[in-house]
TORKOL-4160 file (C-alpha; in steps of 0.2 Angstrom, whole numbers, padded with zeros to 4 digits, m for minus):
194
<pt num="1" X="m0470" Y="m0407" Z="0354"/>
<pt num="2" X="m0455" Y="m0418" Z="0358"/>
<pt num="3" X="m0449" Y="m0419" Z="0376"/>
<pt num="4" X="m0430" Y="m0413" Z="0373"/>
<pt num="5" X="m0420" Y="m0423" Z="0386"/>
<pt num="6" X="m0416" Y="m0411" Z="0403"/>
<pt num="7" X="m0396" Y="m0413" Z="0400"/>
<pt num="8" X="m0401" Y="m0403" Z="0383"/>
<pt num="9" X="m0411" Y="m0389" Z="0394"/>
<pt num="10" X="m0393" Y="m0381" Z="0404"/>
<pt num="11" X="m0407" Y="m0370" Z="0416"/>
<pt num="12" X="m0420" Y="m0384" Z="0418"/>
<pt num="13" X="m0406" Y="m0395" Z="0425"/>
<pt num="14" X="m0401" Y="m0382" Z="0438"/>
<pt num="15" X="m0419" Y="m0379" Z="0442"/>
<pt num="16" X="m0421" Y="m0399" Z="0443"/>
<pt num="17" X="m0404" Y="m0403" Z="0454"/>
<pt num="18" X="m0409" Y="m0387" Z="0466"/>
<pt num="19" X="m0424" Y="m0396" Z="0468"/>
<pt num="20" X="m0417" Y="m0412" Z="0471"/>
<pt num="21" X="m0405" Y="m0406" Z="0484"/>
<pt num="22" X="m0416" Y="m0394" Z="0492"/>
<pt num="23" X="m0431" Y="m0410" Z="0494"/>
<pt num="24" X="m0415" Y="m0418" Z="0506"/>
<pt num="25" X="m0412" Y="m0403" Z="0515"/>
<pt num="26" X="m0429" Y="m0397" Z="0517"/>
<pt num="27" X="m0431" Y="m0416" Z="0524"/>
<pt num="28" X="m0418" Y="m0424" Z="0535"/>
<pt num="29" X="m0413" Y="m0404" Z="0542"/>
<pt num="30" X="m0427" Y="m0392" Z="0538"/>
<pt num="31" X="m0442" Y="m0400" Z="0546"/>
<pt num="32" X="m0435" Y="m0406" Z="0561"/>
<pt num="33" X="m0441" Y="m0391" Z="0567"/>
<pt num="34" X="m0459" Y="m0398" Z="0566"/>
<pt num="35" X="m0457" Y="m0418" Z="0566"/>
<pt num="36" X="m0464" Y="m0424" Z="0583"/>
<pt num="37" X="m0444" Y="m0425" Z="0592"/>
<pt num="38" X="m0446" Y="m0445" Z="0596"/>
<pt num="39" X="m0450" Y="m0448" Z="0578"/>
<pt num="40" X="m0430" Y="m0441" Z="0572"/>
<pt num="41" X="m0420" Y="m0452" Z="0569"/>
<pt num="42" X="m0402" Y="m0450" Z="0577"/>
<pt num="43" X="m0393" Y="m0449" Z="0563"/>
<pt num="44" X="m0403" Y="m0434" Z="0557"/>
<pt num="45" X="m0403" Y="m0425" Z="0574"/>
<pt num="46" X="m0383" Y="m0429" Z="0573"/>
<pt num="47" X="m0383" Y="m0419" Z="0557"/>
<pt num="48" X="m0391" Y="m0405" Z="0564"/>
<pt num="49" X="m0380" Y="m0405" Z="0580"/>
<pt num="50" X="m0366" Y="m0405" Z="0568"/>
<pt num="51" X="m0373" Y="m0391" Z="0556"/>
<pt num="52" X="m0376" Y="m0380" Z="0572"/>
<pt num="53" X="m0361" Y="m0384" Z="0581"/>
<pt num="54" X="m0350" Y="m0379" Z="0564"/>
<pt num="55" X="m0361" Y="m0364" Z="0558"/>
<pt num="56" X="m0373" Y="m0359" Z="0577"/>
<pt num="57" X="m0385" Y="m0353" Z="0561"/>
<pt num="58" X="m0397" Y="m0340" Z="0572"/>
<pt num="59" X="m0413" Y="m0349" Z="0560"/>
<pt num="60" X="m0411" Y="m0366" Z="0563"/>
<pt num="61" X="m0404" Y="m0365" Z="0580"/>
<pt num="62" X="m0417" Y="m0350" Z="0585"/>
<pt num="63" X="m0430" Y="m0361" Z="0578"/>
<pt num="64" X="m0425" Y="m0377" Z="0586"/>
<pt num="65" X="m0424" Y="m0371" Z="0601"/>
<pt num="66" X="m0404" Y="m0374" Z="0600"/>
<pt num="67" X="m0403" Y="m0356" Z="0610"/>
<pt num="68" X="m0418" Y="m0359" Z="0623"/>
<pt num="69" X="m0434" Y="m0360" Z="0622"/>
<pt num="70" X="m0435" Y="m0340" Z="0625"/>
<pt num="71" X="m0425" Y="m0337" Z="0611"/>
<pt num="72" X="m0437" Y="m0349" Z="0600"/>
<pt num="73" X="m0452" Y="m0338" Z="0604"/>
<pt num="74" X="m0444" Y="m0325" Z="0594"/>
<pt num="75" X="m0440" Y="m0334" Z="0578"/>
<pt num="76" X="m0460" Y="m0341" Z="0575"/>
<pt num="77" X="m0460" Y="m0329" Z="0559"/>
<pt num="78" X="m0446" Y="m0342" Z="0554"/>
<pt num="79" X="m0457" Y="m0358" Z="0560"/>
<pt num="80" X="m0470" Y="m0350" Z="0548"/>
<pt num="81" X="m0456" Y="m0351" Z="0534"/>
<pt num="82" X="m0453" Y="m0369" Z="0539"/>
<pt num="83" X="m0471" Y="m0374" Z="0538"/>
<pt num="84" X="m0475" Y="m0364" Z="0523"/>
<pt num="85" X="m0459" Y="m0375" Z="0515"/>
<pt num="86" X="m0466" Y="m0390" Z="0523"/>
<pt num="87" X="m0482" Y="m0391" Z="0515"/>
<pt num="88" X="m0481" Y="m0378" Z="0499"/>
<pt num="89" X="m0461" Y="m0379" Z="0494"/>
<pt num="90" X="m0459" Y="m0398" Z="0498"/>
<pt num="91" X="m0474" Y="m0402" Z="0485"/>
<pt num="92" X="m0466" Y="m0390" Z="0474"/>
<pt num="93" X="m0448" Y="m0397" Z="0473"/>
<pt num="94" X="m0457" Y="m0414" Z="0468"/>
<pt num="95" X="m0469" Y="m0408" Z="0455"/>
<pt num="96" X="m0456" Y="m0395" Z="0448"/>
<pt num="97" X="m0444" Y="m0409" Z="0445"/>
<pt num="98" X="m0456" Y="m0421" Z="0438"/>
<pt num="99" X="m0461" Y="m0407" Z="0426"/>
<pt num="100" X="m0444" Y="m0402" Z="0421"/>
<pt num="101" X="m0439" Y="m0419" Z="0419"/>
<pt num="102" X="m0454" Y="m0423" Z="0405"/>
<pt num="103" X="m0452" Y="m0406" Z="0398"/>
<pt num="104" X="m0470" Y="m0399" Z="0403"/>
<pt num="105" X="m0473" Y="m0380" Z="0400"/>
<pt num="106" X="m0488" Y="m0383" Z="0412"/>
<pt num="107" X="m0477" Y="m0384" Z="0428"/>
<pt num="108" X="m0471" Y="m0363" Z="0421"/>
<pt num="109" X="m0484" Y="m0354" Z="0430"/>
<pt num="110" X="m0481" Y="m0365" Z="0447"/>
<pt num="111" X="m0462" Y="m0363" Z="0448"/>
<pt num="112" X="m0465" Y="m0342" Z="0445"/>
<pt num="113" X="m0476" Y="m0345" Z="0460"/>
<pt num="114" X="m0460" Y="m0353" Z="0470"/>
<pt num="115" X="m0449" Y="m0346" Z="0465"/>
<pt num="116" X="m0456" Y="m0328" Z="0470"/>
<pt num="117" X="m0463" Y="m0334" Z="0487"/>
<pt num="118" X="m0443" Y="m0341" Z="0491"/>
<pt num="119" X="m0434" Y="m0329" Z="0484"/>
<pt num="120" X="m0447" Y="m0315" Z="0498"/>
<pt num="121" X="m0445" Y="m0328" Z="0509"/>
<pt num="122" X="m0426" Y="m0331" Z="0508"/>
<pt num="123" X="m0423" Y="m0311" Z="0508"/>
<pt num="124" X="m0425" Y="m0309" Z="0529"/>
<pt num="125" X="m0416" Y="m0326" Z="0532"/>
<pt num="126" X="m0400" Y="m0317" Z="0525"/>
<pt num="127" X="m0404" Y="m0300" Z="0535"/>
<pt num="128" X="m0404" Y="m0310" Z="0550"/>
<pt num="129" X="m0388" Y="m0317" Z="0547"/>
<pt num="130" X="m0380" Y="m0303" Z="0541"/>
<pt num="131" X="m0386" Y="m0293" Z="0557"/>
<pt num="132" X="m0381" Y="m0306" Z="0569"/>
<pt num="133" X="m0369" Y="m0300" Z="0581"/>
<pt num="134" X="m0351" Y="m0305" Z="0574"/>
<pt num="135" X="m0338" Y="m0309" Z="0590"/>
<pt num="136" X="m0323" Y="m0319" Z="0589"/>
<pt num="137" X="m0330" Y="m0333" Z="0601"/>
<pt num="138" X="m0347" Y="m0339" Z="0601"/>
<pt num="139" X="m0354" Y="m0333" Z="0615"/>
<pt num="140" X="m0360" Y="m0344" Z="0632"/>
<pt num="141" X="m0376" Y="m0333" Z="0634"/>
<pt num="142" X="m0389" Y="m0342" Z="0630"/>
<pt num="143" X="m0400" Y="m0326" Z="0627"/>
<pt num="144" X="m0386" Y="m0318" Z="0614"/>
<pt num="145" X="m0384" Y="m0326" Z="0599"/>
<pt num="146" X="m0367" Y="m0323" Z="0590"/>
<pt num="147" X="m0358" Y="m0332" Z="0576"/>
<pt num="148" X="m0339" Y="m0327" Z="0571"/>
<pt num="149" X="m0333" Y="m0321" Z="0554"/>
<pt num="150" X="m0331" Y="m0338" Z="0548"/>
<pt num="151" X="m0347" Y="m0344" Z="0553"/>
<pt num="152" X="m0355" Y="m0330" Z="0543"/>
<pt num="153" X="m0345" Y="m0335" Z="0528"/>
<pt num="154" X="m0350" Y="m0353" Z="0528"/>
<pt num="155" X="m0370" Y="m0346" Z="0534"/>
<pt num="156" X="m0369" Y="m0334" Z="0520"/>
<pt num="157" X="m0362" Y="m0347" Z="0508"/>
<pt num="158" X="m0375" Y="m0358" Z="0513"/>
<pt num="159" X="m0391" Y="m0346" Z="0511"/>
<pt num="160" X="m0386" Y="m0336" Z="0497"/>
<pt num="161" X="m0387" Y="m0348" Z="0483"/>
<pt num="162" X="m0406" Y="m0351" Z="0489"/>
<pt num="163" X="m0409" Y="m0333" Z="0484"/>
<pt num="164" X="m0400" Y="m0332" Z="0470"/>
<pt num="165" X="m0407" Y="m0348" Z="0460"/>
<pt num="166" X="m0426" Y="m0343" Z="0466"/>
<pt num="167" X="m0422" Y="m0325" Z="0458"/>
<pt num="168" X="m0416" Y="m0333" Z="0441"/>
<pt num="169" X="m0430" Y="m0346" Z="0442"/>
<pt num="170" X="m0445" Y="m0330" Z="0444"/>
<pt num="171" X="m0436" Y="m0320" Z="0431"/>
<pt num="172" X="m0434" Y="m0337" Z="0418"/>
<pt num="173" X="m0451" Y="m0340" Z="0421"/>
<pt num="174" X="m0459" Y="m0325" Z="0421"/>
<pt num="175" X="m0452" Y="m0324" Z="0403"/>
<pt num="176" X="m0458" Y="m0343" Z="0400"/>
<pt num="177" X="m0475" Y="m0337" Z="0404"/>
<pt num="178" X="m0475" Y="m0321" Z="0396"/>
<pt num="179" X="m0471" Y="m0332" Z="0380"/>
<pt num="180" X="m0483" Y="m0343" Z="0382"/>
<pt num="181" X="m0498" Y="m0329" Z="0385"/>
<pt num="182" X="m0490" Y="m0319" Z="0369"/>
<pt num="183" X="m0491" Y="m0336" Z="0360"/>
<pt num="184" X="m0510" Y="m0340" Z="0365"/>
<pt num="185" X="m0514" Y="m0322" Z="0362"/>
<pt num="186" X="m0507" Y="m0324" Z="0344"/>
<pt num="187" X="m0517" Y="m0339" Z="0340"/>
<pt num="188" X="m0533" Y="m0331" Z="0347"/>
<pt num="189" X="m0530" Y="m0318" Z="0335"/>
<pt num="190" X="m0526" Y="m0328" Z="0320"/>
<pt num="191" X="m0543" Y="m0338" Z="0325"/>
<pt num="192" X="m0555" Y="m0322" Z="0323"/>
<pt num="193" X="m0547" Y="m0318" Z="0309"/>
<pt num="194" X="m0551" Y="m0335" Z="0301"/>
């Protein structure tokens, strides 16, 4: 079969951007969290200093440390999410995209697998947000986190979409797969009959 080129594939191209984008986040802000410090860059630290200053995101900050190192104890099931993205989503965003883009129906079963896995993952991300306390000034207490309501707006803004695509993507390819199996199971068939 032909490869059809991925502008001709309107879901593969959203699958193949999201993975694009997500490679930079999950790079330059993501895994900060488990670089070695002296080996960031500046410029990447200044990003996070930025994203935290604008949005004081309980994950990443929590995580980081941003809120004291007490604070970061409580967010390892998050440092968990960070590695797991480190070593099984990064791998993923790369091989997803080098399978969209030649138009392999072998990279299905690996982006149901994702996509699933994110989409469980993403789900207590957005609970802690939307169950962090909502004040009208950050507050100075190092052991309270608090983000006000437009902080929670650009958090949920942020977060969301990395929900919603993962849920498309396991429903697509669920159906991608079941196709396939319905297809090879056909053929099996046809071949006994033979």
């Amino acid at each position: 079969m032909a490869r059809r080129p991925l502008t001709s594939r309107p879901l593969d191209l959203v699958y193949f951007s999201f993975f694009l984008m997500h490679t930079f986040a999950t790079i330059v802000v993501d895994l900060q969290a488990v670089y070695p410090p002296h080996l960031v860059p500046s410029a990447m630290k200044g990003i996070v200093d930025y994203y935290l200053t604008t949005y004081n995101d309980p994950l990443i900050g929590g995580v980081m440390g941003f809120f004291g190192s007490a604070k970061a104890e409580s967010f390892n099931w998050f440092h968990t999410f960070v590695v797991m993205e480190a070593f099984f989503q990064l791998p993923v965003f790369l091989l997803g995209m080098r399978g969209l883009y030649k138009d392999s129906r072998a990279i299905y079963v690996l982006l149901l697998v994702y996509a699933s896995s994110a989409a469980t993952t993403t789900l207590p991300c957005l609970t802690t947000i939307l169950y962090t306390p909502v004040t009208s000034v950050a507050s100075t207490d190092p052991s309270s986190i608090s983000i006000n309501p437009t902080q929670r707006l650009g958090l949920l803004a942020s977060y969301v979409p990395f929900l919603i695509v993962p849920l498309l993507m396991t429903i697509d390819m669920g159906f991608r797969v079941l196709g396939l199996v319905r297809a090879g199971s056909a053929a099996a068939e046809r071949e006994k009959r033979k």
